[in-house]
N, C-alpha and C positions, 0 to 999 in steps of 0.2 A: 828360533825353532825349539830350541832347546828345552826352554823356558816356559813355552805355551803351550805349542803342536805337541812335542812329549809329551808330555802330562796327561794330556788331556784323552789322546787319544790311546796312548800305551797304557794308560795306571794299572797295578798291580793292587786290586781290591779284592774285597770280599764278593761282589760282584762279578768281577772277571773271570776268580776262580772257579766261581758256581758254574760261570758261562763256559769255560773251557771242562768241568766236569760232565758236562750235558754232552758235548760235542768238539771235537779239536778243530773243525772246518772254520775255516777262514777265524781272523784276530778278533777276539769278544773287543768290543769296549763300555760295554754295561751286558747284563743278562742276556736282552733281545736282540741289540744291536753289534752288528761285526761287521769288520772293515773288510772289504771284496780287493786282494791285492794290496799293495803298498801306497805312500805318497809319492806323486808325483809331483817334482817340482822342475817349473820351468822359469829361464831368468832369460828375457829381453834384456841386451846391453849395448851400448855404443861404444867408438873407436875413439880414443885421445886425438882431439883434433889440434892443431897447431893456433891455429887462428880464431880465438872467439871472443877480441876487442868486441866493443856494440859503440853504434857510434864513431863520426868523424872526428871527434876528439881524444878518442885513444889509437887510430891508424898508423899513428909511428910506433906504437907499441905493438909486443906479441905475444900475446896472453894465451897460456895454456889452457886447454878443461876437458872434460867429461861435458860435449853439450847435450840440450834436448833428446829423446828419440826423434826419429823423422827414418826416412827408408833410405837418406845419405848417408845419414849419423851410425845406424844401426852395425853393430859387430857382427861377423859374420865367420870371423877370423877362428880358426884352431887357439886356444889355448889350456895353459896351466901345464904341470912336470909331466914329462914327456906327450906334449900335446895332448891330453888325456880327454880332455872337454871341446865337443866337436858340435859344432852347430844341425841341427837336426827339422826338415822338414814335417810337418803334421795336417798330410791332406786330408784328414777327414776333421778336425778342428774348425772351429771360427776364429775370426778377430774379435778382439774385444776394445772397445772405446772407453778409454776410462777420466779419471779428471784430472790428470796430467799427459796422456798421449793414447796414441793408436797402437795399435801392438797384435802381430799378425800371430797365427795360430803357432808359428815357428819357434824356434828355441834352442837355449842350451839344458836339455832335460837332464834330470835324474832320479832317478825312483829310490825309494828309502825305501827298505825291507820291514813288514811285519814283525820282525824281531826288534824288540826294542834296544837289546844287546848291540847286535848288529845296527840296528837303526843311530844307536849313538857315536858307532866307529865311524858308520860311514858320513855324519855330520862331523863330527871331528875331521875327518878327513878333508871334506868340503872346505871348512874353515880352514885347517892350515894347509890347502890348494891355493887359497884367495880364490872360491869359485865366484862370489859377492865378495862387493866392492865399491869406489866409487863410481865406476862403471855401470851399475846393475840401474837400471832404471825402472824393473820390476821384476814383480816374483810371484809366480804362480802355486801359488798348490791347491794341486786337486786329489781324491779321493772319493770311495763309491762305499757307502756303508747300506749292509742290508739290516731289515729289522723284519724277523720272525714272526713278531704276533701279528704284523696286519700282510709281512708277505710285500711290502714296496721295498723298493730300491730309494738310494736317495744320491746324488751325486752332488759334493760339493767343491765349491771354489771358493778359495781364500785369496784375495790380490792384495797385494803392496808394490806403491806406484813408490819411483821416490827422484822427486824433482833436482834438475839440473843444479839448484840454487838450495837446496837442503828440504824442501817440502816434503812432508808424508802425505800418501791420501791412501787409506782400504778401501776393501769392499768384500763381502763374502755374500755369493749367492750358491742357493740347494733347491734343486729341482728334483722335487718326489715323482718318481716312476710306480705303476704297477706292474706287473710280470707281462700284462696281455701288450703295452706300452711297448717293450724287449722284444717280441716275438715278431720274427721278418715276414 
């Protein structure tokens, strides 16, 4: 996060400046564009299971892991210093299917502030929680940037799946809205 999502989205340019000179509403991240709210990130994780031998030939053994997601596997459990991270339903979300597993709208959410000050404490913070871990078998983050000149909405998602057995897989999708799109 630190590394990319930062950057990317907080920088401190010539640009920025212009864009928060024009207007302070919501976080510039070019002239036009401004992020609507903070990042939202959410982590599907499983429970350390006891037993995840594979095969009749390691059955006398008892092999520790972090297996698969699946809706057995799935965490669901309070954790980190003083149970701080609480598993969070999201009924107005979807599932998404992705190319390591299924993974329901649910989660363990946290939102990163528009400040990128703050935004940095509160990723430090995250990291030395262990919010992610071997555990995490994905990571959501979403975000809603508007852009001025033509007046759409864009809402994006960033996913990182990350397999039982060490695999990465991404995917980032932005569904552009117009305003009439919003309106109930």
């Amino acid at each position: 996060l630190r590394q990319t999502v930062v950057p990317a989205l907080y920088e401190n340019s010539t640009d920025t400046n212009m864009a928060l000179d024009l207007s302070s509403y919501y976080h510039p991240i070019d002239v036009p564009n401004r992020m609507v709210g903070g990042l939202r990130l959410r982590q599907a994780r499983v429970k350390y299971t006891e037993d995840c031998q594979v095969g009749p030939l390691f059955a006398s053994y008892t092999i520790r892991c972090y297996p698969a997601i699946g809706p057995e596997t799935e965490s669901q459990d309070v954790f980190g210093p003083e149970l701080k991270f609480q598993y969070q339903k999201d009924s107005t979300g979807t599932p998404y299917v992705g190319y390591l597993g299924s993974y329901s709208p649910d989660g363990y959410i946290e939102v990163l502030s528009t400040d990128v000050s703050k935004a940095n404490t509160q990723i430090d913070n995250l990291q030395k929680d262990d919010f992610s871990g071997p555990w995490t078998r994905a990571l959501f983050i979403d975000f809603i940037v508007w852009n001025s000149n033509f007046g759409t909405y864009a809402t994006a998602t960033i996913n990182l799946e990350f397999g039982a057995s060490g695999g990465v897989a991404s995917h980032v999708a932005i569904l552009t809205l117009s305003p009439r799109a919003l309106s109930a």
